[in-house]
C-alpha positions as CSV (number, residue, x, y, z in Angstrom):
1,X,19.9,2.4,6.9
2,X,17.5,4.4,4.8
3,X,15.5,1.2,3.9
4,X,15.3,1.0,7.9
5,X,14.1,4.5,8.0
6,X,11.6,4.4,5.6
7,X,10.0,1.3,6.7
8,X,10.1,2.6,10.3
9,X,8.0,5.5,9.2
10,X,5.4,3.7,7.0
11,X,4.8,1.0,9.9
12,X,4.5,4.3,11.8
13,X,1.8,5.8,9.1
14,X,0.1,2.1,8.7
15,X,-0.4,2.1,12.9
16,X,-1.4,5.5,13.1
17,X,-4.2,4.9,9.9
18,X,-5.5,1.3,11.6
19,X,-6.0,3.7,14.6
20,X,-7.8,6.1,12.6
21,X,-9.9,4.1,10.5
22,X,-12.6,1.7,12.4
23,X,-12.2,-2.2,10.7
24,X,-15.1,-3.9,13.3
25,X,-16.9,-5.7,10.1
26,X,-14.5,-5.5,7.5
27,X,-10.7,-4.4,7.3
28,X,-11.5,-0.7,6.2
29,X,-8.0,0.3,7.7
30,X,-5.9,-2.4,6.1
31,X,-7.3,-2.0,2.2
32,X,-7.2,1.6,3.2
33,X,-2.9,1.6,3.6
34,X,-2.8,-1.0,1.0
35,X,-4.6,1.5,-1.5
36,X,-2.7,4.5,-0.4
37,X,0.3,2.5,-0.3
38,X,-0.2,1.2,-3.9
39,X,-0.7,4.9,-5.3
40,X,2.5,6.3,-3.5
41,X,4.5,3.3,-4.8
42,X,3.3,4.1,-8.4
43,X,3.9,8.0,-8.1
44,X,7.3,7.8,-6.2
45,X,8.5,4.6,-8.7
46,X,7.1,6.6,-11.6
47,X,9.1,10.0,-10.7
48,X,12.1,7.8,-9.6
49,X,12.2,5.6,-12.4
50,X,11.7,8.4,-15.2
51,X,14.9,10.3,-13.8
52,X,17.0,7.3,-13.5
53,X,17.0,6.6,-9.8
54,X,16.2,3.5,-9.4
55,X,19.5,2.5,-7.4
56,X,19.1,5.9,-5.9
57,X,18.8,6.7,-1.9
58,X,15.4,8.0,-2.4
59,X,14.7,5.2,-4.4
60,X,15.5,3.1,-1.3
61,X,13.9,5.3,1.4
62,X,10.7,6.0,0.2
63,X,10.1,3.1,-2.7
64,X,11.5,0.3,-0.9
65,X,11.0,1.2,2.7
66,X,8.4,3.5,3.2
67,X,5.8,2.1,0.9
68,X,7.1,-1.6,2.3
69,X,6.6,-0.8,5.7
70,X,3.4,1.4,4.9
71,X,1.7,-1.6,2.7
72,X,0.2,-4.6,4.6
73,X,-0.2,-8.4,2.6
74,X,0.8,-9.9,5.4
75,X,-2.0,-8.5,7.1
76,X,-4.1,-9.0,4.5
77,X,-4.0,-12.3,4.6
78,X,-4.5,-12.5,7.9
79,X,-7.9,-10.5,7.9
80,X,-8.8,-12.9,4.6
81,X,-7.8,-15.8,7.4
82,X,-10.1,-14.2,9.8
83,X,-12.9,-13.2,7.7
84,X,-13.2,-17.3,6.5
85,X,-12.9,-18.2,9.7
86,X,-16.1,-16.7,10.6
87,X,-17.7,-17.8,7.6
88,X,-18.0,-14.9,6.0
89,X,-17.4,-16.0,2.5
90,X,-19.0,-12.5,0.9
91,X,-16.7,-9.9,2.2
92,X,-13.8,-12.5,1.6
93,X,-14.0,-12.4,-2.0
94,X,-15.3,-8.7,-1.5
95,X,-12.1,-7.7,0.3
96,X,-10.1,-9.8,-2.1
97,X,-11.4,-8.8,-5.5
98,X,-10.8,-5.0,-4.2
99,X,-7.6,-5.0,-2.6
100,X,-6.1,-7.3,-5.9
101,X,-8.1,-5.0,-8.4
102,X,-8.0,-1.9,-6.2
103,X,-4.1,-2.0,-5.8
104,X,-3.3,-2.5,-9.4
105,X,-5.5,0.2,-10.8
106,X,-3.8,2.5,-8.4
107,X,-0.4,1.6,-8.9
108,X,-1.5,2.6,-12.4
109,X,-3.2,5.7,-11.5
110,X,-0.2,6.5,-9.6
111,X,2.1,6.3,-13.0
112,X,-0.1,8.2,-14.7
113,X,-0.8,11.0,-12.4
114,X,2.8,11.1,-12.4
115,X,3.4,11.4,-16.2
116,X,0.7,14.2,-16.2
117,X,3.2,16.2,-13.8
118,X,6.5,15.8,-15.3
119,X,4.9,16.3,-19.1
C-alpha cells in the first residue's frame, strides 16, 4: 500500500512538473523529473540505508514509490523515439548523454549531500 502511495504522489509531482516546465524543442520537463528524481533517490537511499532501513516503510514509500513513480525512463525513451523520428540526431545524443551522465552524478551528489548532513 505504501509503494502505491508513493508512486501515486510522484506520478502526481512528475504531471504537475511536465505542466510546469515547457518541453516544445527538447524534453526540458522529463530530464528535469529524471534529475530531481535521481537526487531524491540518492538522499532518501543514503539517509535510509545509513540507519538500516532498507526493508523499512519509508524505505518503501518514498525510495521505491515515490521516486518510481516520480522518475520517467519510460518516457525517456519515448522522447529519444520522438526526437529520431524527426531526425533530430543532435539533441538525441544531447538528451541522452545528459540524462545517463546527469542522473548518475546526482544520484552521487545526492549520497554525498547526505553524508555531509548526518556527519
Amino acid at each position: 500500500m505504501l509503494v502505491f502511495l508513493g508512486g501515486g504522489l510522484g506520478s502526481s509531482f512528475r504531471w504537475l512538473i511536465n505542466k510546469i516546465i515547457p518541453s516544445d524543442t527538447f524534453p526540458y520537463s522529463t530530464i528535469s523529473v529524471n534529475l530531481i528524481g535521481c537526487l531524491l533517490i540518492g538522499i532518501l537511499a543514503g539517509y535510509l540505508l545509513s540507519h538500516s532501513h532498507f526493508k523499512s516503510d519509508m524505505y518503501s514509500l518514498l525510495v521505491v514509490g515515490f521516486c518510481g513513480g516520480l522518475t520517467t525512463f519510460s518516457a525517456f525513451a519515448l522522447d529519444n523515439y520522438n526526437l529520431i523520428k524527426s531526425n533530430d540526431f543532435f539533441n538525441t545524443i544531447l538528451y541522452i548523454t545528459l540524462s545517463v551522465t546527469g542522473c548518475i552524478i546526482m544520484v552521487y551528489a545526492g549520497f554525498y549531500i547526505i553524508q555531509k548532513i548526518l556527519n
